[in-house]
N, CA, C and O atoms as a CHARMM CRD file, in Angstrom:
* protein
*
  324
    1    1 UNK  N    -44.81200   6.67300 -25.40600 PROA 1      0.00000
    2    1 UNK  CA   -45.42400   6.45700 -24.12700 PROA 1      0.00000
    3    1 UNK  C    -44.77100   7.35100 -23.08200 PROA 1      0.00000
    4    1 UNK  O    -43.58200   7.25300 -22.77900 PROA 1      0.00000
    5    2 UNK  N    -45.65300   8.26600 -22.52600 PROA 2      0.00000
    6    2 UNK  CA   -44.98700   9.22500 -21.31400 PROA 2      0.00000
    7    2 UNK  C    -44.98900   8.18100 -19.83300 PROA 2      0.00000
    8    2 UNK  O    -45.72700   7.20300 -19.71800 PROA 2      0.00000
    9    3 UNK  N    -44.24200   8.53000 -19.03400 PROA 3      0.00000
   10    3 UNK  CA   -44.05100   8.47300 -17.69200 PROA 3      0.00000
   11    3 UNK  C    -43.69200   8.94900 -16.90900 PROA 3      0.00000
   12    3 UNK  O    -42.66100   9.61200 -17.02200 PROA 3      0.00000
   13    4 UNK  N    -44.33800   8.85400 -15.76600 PROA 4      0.00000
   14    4 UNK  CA   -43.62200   9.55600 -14.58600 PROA 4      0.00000
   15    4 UNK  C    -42.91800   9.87500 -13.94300 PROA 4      0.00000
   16    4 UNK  O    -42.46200   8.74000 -14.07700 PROA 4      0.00000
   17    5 UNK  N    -42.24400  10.34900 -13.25900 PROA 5      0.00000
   18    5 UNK  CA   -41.16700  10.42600 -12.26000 PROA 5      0.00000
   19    5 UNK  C    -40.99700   9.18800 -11.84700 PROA 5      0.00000
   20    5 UNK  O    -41.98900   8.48800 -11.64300 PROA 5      0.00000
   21    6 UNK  N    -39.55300   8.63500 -11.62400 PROA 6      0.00000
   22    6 UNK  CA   -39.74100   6.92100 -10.33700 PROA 6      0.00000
   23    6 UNK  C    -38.27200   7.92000  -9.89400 PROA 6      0.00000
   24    6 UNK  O    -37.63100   8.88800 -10.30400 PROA 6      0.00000
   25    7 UNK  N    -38.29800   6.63900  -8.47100 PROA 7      0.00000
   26    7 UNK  CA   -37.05700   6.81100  -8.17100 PROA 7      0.00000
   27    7 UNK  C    -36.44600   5.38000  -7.96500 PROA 7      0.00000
   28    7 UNK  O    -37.08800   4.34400  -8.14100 PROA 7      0.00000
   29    8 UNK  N    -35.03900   5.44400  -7.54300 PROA 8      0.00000
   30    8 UNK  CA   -34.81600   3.44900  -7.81300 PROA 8      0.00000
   31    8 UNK  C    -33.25500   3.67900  -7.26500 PROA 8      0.00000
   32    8 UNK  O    -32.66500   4.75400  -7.16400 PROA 8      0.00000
   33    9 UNK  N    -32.80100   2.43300  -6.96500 PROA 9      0.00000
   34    9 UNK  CA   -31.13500   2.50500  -6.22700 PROA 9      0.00000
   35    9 UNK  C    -30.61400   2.21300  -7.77300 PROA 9      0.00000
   36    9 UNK  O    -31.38300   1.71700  -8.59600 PROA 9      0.00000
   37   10 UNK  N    -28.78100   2.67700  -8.21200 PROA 10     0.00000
   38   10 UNK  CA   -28.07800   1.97300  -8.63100 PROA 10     0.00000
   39   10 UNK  C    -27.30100   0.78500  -8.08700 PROA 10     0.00000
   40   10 UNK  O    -26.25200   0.79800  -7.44200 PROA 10     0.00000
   41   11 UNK  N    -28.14500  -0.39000  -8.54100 PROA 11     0.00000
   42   11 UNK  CA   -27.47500  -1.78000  -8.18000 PROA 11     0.00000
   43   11 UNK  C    -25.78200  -2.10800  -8.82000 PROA 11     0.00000
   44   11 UNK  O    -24.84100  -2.74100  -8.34100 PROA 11     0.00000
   45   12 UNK  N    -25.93600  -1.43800  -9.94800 PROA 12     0.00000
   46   12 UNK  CA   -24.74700  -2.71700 -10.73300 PROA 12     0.00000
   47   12 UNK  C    -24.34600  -1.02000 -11.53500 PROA 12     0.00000
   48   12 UNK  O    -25.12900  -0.07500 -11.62500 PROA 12     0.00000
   49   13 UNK  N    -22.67900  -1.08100 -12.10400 PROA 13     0.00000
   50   13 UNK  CA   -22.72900  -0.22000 -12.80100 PROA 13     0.00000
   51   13 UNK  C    -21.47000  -0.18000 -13.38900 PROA 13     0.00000
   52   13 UNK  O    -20.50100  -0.15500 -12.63000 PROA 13     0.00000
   53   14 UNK  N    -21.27700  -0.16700 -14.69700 PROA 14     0.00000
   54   14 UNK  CA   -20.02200  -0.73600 -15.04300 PROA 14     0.00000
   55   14 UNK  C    -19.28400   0.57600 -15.91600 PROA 14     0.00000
   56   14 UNK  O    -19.52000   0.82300 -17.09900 PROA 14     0.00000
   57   15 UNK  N    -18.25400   1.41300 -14.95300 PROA 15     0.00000
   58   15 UNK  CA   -17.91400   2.73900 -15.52500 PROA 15     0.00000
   59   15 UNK  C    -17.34600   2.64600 -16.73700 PROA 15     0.00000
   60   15 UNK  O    -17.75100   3.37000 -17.64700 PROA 15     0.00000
   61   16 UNK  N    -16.33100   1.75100 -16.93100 PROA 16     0.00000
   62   16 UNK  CA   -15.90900   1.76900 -18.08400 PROA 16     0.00000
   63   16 UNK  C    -16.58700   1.72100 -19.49000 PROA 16     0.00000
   64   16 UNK  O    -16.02900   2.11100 -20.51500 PROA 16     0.00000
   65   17 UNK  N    -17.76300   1.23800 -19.43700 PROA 17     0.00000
   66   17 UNK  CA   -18.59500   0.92100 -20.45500 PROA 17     0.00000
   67   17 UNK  C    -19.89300   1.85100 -20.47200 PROA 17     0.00000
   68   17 UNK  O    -20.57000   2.29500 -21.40000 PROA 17     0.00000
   69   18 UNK  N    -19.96400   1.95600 -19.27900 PROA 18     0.00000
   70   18 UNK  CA   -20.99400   3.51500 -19.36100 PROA 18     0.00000
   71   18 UNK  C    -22.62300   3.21900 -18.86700 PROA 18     0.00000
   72   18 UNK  O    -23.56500   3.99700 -18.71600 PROA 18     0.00000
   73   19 UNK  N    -22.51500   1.83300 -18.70000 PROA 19     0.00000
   74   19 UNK  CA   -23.87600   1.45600 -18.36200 PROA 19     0.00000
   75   19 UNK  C    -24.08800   1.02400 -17.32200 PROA 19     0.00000
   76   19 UNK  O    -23.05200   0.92600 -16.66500 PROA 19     0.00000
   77   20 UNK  N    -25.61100   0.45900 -16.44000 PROA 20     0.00000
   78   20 UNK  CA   -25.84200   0.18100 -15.46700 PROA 20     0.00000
   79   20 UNK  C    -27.22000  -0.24400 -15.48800 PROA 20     0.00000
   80   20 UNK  O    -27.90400   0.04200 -16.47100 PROA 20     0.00000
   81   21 UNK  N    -27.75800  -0.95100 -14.43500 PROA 21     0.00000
   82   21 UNK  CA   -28.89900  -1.21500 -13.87000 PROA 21     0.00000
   83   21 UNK  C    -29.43700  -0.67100 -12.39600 PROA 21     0.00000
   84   21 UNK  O    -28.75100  -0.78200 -11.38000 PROA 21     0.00000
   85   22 UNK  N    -30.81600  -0.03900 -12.41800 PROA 22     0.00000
   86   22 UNK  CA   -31.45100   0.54900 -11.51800 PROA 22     0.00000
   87   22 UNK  C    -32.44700  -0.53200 -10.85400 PROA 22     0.00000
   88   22 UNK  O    -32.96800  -1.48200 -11.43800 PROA 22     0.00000
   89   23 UNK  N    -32.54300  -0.29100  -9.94900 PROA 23     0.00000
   90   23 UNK  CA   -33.91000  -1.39100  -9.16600 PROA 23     0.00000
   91   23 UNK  C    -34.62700  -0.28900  -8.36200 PROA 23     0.00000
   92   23 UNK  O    -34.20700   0.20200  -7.31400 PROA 23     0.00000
   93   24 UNK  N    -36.13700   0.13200  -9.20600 PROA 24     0.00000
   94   24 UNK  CA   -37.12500   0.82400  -8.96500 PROA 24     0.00000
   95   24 UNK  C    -37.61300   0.02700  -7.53800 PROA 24     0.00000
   96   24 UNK  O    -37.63100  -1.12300  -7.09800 PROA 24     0.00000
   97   25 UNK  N    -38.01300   1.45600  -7.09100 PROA 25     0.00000
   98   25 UNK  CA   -38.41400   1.85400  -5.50000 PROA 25     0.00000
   99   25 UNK  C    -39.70200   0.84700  -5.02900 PROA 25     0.00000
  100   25 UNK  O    -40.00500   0.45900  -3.90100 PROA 25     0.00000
  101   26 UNK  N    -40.30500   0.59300  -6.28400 PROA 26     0.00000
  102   26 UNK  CA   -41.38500   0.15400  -5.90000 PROA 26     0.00000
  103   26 UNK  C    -41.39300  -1.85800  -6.18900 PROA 26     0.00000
  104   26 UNK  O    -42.39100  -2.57800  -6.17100 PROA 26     0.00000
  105   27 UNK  N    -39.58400  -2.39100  -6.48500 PROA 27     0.00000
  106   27 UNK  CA   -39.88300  -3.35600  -6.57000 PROA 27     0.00000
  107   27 UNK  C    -39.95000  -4.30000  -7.97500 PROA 27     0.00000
  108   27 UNK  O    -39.73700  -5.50900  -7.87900 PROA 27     0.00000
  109   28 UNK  N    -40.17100  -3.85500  -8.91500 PROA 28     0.00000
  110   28 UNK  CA   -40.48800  -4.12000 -10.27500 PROA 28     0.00000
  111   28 UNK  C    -38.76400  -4.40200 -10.85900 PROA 28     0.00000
  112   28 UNK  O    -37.69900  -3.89500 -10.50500 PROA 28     0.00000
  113   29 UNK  N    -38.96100  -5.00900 -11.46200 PROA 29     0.00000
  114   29 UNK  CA   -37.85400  -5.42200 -12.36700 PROA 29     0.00000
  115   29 UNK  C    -36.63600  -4.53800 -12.45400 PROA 29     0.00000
  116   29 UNK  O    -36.90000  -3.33700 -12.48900 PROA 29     0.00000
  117   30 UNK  N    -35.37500  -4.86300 -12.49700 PROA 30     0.00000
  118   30 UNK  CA   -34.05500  -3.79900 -12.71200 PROA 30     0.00000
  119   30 UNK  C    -34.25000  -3.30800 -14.55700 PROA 30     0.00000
  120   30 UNK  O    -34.62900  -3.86700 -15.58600 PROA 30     0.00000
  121   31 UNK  N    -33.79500  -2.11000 -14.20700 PROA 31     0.00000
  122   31 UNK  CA   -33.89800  -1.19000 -15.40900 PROA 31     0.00000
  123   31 UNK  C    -32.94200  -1.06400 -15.85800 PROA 31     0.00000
  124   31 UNK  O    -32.06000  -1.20500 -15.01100 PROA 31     0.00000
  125   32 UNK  N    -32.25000  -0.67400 -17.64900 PROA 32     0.00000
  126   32 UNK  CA   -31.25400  -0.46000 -17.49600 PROA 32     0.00000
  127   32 UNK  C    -30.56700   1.23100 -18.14100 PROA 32     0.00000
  128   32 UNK  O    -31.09400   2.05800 -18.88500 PROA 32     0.00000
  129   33 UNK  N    -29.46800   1.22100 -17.58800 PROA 33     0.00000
  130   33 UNK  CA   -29.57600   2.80500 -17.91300 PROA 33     0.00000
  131   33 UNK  C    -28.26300   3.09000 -18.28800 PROA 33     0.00000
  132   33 UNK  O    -27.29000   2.78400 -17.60000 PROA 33     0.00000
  133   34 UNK  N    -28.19400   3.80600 -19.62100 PROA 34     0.00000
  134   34 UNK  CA   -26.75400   4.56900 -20.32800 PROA 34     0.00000
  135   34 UNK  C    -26.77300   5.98100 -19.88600 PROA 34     0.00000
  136   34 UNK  O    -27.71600   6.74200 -19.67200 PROA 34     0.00000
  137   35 UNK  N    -25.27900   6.16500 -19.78900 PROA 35     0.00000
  138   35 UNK  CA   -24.79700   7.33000 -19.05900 PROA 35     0.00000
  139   35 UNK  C    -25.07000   8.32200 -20.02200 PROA 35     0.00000
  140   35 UNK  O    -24.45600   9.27800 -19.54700 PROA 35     0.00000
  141   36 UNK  N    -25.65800   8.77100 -21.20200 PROA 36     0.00000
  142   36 UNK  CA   -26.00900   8.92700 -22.01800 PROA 36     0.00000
  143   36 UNK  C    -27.47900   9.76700 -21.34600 PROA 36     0.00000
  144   36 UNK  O    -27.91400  10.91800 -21.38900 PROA 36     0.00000
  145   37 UNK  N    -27.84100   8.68500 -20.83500 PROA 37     0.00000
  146   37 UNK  CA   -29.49400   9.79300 -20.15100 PROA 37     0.00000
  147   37 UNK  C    -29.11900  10.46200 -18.98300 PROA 37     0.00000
  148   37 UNK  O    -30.09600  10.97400 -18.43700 PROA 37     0.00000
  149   38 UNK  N    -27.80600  10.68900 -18.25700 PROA 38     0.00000
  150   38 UNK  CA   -28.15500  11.61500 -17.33800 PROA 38     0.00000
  151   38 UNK  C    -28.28900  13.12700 -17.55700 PROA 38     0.00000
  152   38 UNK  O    -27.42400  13.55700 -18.32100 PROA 38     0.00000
  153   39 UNK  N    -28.93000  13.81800 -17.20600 PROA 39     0.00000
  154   39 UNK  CA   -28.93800  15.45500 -17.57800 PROA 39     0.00000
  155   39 UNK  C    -28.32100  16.00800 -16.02500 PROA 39     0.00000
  156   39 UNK  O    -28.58000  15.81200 -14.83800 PROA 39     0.00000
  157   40 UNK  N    -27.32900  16.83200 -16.85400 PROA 40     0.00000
  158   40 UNK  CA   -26.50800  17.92800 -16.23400 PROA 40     0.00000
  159   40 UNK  C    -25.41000  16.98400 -14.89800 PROA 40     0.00000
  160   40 UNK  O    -25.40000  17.18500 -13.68400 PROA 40     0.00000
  161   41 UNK  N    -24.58700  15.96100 -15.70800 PROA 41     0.00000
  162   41 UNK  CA   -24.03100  15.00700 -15.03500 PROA 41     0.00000
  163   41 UNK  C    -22.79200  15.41300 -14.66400 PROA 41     0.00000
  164   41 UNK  O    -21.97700  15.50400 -15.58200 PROA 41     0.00000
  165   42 UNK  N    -22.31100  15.76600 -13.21800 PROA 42     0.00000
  166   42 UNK  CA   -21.46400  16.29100 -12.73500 PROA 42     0.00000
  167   42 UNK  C    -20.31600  15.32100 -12.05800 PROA 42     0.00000
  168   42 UNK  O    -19.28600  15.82800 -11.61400 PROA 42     0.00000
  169   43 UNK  N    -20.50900  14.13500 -12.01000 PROA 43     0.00000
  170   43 UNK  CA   -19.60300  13.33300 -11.36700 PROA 43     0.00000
  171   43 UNK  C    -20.56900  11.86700 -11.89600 PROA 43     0.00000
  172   43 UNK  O    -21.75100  11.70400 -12.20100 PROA 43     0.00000
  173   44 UNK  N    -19.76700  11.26700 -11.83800 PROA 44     0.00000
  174   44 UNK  CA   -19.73600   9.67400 -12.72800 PROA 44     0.00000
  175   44 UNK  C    -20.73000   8.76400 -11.56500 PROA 44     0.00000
  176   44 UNK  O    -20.35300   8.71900 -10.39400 PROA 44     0.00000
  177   45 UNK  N    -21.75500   8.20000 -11.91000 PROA 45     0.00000
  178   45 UNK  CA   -22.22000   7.61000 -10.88400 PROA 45     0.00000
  179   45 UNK  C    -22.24300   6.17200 -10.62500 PROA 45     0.00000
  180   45 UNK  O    -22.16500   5.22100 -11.40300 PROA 45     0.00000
  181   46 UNK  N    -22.38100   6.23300  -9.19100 PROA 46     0.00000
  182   46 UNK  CA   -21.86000   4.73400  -8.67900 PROA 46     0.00000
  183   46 UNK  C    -22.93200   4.05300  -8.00500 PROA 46     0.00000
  184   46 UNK  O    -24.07800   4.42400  -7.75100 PROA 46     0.00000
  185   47 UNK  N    -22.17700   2.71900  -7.71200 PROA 47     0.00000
  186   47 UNK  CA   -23.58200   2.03300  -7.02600 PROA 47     0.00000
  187   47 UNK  C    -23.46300   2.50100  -5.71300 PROA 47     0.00000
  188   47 UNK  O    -22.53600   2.90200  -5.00900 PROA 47     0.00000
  189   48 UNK  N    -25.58100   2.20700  -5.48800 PROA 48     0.00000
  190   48 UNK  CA   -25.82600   3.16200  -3.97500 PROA 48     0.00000
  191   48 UNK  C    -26.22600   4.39500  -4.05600 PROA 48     0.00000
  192   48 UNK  O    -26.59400   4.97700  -3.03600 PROA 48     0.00000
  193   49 UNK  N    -26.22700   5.08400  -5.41600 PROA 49     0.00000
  194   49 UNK  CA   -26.44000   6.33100  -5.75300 PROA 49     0.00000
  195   49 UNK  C    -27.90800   6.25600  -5.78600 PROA 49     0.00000
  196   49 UNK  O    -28.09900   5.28200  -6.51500 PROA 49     0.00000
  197   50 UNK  N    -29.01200   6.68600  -5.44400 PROA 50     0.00000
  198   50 UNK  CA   -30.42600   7.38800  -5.59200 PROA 50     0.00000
  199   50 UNK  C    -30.51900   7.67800  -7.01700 PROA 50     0.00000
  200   50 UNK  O    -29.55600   8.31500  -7.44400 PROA 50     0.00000
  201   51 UNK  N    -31.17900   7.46200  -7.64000 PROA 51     0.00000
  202   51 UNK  CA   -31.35300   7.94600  -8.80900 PROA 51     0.00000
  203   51 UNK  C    -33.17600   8.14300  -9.50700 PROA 51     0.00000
  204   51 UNK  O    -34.01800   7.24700  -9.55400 PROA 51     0.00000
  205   52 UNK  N    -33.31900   9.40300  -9.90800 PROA 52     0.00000
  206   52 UNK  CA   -34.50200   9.80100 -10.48700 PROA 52     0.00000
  207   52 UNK  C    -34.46700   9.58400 -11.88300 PROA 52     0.00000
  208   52 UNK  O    -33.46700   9.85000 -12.55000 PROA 52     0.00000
  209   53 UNK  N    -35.50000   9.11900 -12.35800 PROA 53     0.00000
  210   53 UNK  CA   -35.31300   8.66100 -14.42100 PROA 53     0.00000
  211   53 UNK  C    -36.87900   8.63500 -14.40800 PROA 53     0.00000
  212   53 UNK  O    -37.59800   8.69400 -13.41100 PROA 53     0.00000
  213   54 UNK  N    -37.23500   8.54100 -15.63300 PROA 54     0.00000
  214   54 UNK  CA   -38.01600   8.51900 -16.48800 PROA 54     0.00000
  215   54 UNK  C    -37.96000   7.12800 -17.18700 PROA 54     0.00000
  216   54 UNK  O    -36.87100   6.57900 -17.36100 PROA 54     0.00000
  217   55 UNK  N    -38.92600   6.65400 -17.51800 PROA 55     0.00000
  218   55 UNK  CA   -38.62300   5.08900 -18.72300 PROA 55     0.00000
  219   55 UNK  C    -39.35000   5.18100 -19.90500 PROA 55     0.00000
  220   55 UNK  O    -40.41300   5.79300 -20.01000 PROA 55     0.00000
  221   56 UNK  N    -38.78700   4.58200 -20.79000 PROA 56     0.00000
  222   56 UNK  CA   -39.11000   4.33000 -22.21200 PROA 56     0.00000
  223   56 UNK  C    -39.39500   2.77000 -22.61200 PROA 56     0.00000
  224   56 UNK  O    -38.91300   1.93500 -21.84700 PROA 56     0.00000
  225   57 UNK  N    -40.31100   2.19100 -24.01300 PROA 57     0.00000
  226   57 UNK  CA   -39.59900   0.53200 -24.04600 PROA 57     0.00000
  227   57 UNK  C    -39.34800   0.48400 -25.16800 PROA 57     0.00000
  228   57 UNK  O    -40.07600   0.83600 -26.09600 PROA 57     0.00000
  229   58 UNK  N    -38.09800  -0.03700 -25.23200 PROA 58     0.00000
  230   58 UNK  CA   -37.06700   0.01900 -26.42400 PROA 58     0.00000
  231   58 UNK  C    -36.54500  -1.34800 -26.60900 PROA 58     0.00000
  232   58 UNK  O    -35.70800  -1.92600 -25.91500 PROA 58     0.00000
  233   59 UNK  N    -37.30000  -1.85900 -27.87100 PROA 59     0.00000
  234   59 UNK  CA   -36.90300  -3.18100 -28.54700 PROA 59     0.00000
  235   59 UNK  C    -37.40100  -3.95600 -27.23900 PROA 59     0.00000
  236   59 UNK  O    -36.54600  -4.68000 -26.73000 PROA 59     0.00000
  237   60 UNK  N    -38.91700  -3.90700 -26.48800 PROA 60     0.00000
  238   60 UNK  CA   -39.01800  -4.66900 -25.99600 PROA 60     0.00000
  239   60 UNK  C    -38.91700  -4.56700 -24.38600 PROA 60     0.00000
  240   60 UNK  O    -39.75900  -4.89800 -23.55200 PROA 60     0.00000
  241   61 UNK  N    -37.76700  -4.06700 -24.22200 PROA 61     0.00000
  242   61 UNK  CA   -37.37300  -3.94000 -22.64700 PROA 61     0.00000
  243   61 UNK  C    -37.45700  -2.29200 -22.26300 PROA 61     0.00000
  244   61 UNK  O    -37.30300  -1.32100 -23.00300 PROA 61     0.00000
  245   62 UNK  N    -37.75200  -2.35700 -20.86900 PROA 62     0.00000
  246   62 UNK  CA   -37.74400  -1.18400 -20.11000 PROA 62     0.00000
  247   62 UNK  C    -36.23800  -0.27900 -20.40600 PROA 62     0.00000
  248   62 UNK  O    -35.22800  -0.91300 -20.71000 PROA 62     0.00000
  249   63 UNK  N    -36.21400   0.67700 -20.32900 PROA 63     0.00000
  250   63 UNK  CA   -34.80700   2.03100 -19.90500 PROA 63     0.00000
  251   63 UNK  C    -34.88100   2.74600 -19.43800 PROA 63     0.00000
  252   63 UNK  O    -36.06500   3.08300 -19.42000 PROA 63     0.00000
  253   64 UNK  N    -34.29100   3.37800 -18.91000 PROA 64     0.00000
  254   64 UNK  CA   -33.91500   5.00200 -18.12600 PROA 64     0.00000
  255   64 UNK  C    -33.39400   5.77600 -18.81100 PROA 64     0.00000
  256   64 UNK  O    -32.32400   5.68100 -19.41300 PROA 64     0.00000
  257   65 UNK  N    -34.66000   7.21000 -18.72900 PROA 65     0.00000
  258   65 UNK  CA   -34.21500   8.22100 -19.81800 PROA 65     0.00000
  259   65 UNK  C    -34.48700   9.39500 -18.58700 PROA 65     0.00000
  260   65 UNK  O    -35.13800   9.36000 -17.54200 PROA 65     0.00000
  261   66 UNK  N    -33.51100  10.63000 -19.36300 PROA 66     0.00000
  262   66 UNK  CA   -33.68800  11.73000 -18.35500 PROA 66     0.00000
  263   66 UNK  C    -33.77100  11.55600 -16.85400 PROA 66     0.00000
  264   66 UNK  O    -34.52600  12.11300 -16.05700 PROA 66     0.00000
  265   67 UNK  N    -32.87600  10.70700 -16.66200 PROA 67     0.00000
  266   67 UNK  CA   -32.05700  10.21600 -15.29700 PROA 67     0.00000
  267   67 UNK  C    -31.19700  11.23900 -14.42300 PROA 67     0.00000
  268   67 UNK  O    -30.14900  11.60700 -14.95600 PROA 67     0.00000
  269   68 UNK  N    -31.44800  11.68300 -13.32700 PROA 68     0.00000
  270   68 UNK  CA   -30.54800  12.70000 -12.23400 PROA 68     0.00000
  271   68 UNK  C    -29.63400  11.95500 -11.08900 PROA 68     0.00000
  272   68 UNK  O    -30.08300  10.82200 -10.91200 PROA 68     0.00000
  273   69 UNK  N    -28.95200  12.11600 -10.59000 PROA 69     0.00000
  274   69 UNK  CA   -28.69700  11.26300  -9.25200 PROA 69     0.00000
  275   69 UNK  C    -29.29400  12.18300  -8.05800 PROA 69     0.00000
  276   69 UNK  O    -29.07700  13.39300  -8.12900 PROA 69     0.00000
  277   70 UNK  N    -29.91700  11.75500  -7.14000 PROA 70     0.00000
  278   70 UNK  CA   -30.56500  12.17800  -5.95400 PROA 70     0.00000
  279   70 UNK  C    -29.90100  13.10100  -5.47700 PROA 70     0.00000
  280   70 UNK  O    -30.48300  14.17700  -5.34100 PROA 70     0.00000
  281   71 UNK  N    -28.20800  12.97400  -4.99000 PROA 71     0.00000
  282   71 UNK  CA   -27.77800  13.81100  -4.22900 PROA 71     0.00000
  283   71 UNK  C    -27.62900  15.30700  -4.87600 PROA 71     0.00000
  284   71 UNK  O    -28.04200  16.29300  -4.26600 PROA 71     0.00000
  285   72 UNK  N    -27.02300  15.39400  -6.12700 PROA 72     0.00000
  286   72 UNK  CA   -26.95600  16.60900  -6.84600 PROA 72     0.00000
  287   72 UNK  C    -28.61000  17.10300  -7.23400 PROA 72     0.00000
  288   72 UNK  O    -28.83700  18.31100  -7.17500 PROA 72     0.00000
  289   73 UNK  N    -29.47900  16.38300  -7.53500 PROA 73     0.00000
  290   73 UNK  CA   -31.29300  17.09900  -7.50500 PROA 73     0.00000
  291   73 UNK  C    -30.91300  17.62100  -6.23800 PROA 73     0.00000
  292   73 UNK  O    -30.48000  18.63900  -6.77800 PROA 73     0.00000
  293   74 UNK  N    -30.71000  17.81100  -5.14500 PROA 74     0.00000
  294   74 UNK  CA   -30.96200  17.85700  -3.69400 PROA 74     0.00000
  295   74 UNK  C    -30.37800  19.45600  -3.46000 PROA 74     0.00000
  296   74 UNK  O    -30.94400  20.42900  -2.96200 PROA 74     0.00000
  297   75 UNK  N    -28.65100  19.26700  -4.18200 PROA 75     0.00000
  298   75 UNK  CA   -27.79900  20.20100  -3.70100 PROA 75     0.00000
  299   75 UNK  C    -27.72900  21.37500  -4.58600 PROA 75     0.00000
  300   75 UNK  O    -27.03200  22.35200  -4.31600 PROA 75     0.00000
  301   76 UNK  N    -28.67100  21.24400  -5.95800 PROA 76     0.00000
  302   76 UNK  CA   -28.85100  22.16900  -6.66400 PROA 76     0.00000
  303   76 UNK  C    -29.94100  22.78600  -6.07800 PROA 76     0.00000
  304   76 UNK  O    -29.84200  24.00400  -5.92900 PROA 76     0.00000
  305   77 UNK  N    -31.20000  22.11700  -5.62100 PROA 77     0.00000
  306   77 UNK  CA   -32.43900  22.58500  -4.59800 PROA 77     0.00000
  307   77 UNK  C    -31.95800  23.62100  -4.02800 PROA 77     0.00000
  308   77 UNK  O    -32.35300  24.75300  -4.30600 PROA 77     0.00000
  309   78 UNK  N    -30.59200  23.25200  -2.72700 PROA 78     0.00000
  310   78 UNK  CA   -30.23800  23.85500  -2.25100 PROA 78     0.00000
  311   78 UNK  C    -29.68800  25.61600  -2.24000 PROA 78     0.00000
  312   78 UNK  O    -29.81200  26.59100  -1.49900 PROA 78     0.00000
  313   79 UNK  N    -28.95500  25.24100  -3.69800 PROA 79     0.00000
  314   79 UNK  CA   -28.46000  26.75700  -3.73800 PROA 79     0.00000
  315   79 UNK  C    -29.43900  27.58100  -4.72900 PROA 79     0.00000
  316   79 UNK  O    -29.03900  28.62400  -5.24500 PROA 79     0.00000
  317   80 UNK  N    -30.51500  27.16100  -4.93400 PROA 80     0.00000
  318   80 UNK  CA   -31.54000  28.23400  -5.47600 PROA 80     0.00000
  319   80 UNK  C    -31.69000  29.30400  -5.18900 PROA 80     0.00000
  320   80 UNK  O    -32.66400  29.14100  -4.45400 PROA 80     0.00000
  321   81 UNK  N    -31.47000  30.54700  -5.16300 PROA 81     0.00000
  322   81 UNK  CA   -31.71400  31.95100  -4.13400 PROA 81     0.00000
  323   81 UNK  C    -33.19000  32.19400  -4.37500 PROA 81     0.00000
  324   81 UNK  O    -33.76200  33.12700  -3.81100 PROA 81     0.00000
């Protein structure tokens, strides 16, 4: 199953273990997401972070795949020449 772009806050996020939950923009249920799906992950992310993902349903429940954090999408924008 393909999907779209979402975007969603990190609510909860537990570094040591590598995982977390997202709460999509639009309201819908918290997602959950392994550090595992971020692409091109430059610093460890925390709650409060913006985050862009993709979802999959796996065994049932929603996930976050091919996940970015907002600020680095933004600051790579930035230095494009």
């Amino acid at each position: 199953m393909k999907s779209s772009r979402q975007k969603g806050k990190l609510i909860h996020w537990q570094d040591e273990r590598g995982f977390g939950f997202v709460r999509p923009d639009d309201g819908t249920s918290e997602i959950f997401l392994h550090i595992s799906e971020f692409q091109n992950l430059h610093c460890r992310p925390k709650v409060g972070d913006i985050i862009y993902y993709k979802t999959i349903r796996k065994k049932g429940k929603l996930r976050a795949i091919r996940a970015a954090i907002a600020t680095f999408k933004k600051l790579l924008k930035g230095l494009a020449i």
